[in-house]
C-alpha positions in Angstrom: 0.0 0.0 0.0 1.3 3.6 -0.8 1.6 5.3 2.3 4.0 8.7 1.8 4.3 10.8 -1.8 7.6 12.3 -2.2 7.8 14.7 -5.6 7.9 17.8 -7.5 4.3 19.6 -7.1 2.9 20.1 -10.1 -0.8 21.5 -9.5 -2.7 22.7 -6.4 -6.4 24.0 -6.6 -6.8 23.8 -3.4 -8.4 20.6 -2.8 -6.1 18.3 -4.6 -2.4 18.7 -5.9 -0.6 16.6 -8.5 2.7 15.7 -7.3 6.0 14.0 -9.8 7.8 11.7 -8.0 11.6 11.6 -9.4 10.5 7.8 -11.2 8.4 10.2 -13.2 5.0 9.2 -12.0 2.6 11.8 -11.1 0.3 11.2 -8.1 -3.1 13.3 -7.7 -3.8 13.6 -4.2 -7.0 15.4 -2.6 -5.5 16.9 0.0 -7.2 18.6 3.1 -6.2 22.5 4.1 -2.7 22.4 5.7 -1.3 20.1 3.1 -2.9 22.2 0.2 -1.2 25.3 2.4 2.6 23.5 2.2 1.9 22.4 -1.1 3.3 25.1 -3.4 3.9 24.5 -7.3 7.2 23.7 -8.4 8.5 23.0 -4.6 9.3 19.9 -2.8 6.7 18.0 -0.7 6.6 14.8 1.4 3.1 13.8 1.7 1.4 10.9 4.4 -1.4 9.5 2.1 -4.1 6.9 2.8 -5.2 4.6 -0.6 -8.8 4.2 -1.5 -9.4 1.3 -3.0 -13.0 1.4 -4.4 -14.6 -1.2 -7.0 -14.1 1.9 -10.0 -11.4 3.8 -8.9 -8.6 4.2 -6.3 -8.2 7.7 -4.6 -5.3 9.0 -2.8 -6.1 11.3 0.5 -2.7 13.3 1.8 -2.1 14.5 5.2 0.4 17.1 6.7 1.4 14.7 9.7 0.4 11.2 10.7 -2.1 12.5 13.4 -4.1 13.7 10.3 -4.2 10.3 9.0 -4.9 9.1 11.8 -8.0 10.8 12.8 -9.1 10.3 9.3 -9.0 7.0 9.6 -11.5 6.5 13.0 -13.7 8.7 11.2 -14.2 6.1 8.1 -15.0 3.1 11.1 -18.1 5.9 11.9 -21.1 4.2 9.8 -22.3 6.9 7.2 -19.3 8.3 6.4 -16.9 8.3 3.7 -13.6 9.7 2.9 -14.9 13.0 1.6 -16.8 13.9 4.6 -13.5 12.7 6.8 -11.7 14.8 5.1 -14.5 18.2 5.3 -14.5 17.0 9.3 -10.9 17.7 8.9 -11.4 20.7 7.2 -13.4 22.2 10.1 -10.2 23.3 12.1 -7.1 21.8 14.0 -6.6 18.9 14.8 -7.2 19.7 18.4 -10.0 21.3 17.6 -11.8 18.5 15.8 -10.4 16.1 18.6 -11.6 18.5 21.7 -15.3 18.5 19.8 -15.7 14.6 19.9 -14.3 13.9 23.6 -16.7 17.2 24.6 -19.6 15.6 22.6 -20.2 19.0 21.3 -22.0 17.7 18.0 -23.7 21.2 16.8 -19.2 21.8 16.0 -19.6 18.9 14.1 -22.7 19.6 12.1 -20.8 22.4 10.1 -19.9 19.8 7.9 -21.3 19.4 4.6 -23.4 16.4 4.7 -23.4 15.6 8.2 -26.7 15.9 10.1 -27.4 15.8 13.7 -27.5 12.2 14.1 -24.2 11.2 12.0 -22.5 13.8 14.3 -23.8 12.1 17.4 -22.5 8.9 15.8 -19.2 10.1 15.5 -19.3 11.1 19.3 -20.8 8.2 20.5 -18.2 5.7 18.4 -15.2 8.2 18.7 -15.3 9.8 22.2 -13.5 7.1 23.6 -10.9 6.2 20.9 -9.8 9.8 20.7 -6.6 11.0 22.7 -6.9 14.1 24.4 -5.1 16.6 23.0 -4.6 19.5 25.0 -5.9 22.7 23.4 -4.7 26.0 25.0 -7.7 27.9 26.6 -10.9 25.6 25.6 -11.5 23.2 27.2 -15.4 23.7 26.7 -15.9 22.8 22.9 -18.8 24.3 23.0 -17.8 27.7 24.1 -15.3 28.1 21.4 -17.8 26.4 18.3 -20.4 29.1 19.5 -17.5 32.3 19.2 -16.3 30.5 16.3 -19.9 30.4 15.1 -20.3 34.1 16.0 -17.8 35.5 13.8 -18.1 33.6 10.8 -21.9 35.5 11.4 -20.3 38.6 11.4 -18.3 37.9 7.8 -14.9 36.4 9.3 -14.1 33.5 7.2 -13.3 30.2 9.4 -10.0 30.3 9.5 -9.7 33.7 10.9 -12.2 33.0 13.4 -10.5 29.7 14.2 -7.1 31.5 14.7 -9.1 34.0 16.9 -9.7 32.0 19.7 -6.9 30.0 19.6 -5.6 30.5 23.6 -8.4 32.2 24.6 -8.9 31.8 28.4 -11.1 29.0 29.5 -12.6 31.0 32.7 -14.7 33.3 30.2 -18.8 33.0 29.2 -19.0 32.7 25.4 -19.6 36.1 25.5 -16.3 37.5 26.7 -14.7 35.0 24.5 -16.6 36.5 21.6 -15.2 40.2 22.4 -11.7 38.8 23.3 -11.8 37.3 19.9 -13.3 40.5 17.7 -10.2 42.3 19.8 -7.5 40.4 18.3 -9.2 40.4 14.8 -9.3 44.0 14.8 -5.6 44.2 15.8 
């Protein structure tokens, strides 16, 4: 089984890069956001990759690290969903974000995702709480304080990533309110 990609990078859109190994075969990958982000054309890139092996057609999925592979991986055990919506799940934030989510059960975090309804989220919990490590993640330790501030300023036009940088270290001790002005304080730094 193919397991890393080491090439040339040839294309990125965004959601999946083509990359030339130096046997002159050229992989295409659908990558999630921090591998698309290290992925430029014309560089270098080492790539942690999961095969799809599907009756029509095998897919390759590329990670940054192994702890992206990893999660991806307990999420296709979850009955009802498939590699796409693992990889959107992964799409939703850090690791640590995704990870604090399932151990806090906060499921309304995980219904962002395209595709994923109330109760495939509550699957996920249910099926994943317990295999998930706990990861520690600076200043949240209530999920569901940080999905609602994260929530909030995408509302207010902030795209997901800047809201998700936002409350990175915010302190734990605040209501969701607080959080929410700490958070609109460092965006309009």
């Amino acid at each position: 089984m193919i397991s890393i990609v080491q090439g040339k990078v040839l294309n990125n859109n965004g959601i999946e890069i083509i990359v030339l190994t130096n046997g002159g075969v050229g992989y295409r990958i659908i990558t999630t956001p921090s591998l698309s982000n290290k992925a430029k054309i014309n560089s270098d890139l080492s790539a942690i990759v999961y095969l799809v092996v599907r009756e029509g057609s095998m897919e390759l999925y590329g990670f940054s690290n192994e702890i992206e592979k990893q999660l991806f991986s307990k999420l296709l055990l979850v009955s009802g969903i498939g590699p796409k919506s693992a990889l959107h799940v992964l799409a939703l934030g850090d690791i640590e974000e995704i990870n604090l989510a399932i151990s806090n059960g906060d499921v309304d975090y995980l219904t962002k995702v395209s595709g994923i309804g109330k109760k495939t989220a509550e699957r996920i919990v249910v099926e994943l709480k317990d295999k998930i490590v706990s990861v520690n993640f600076d200043g949240s330790s209530e999920g569901g304080k940080i999905g609602e501030v994260v929530e909030g300023l995408i509302s207010l036009g902030y795209s997901a990533v800047q809201a998700r940088e936002a409350v990175k270290k915010l302190p734990a001790d605040k209501s969701s309110e607080e959080l929410l002005r700490e958070a609109l304080k460092r965006l309009s730094r």
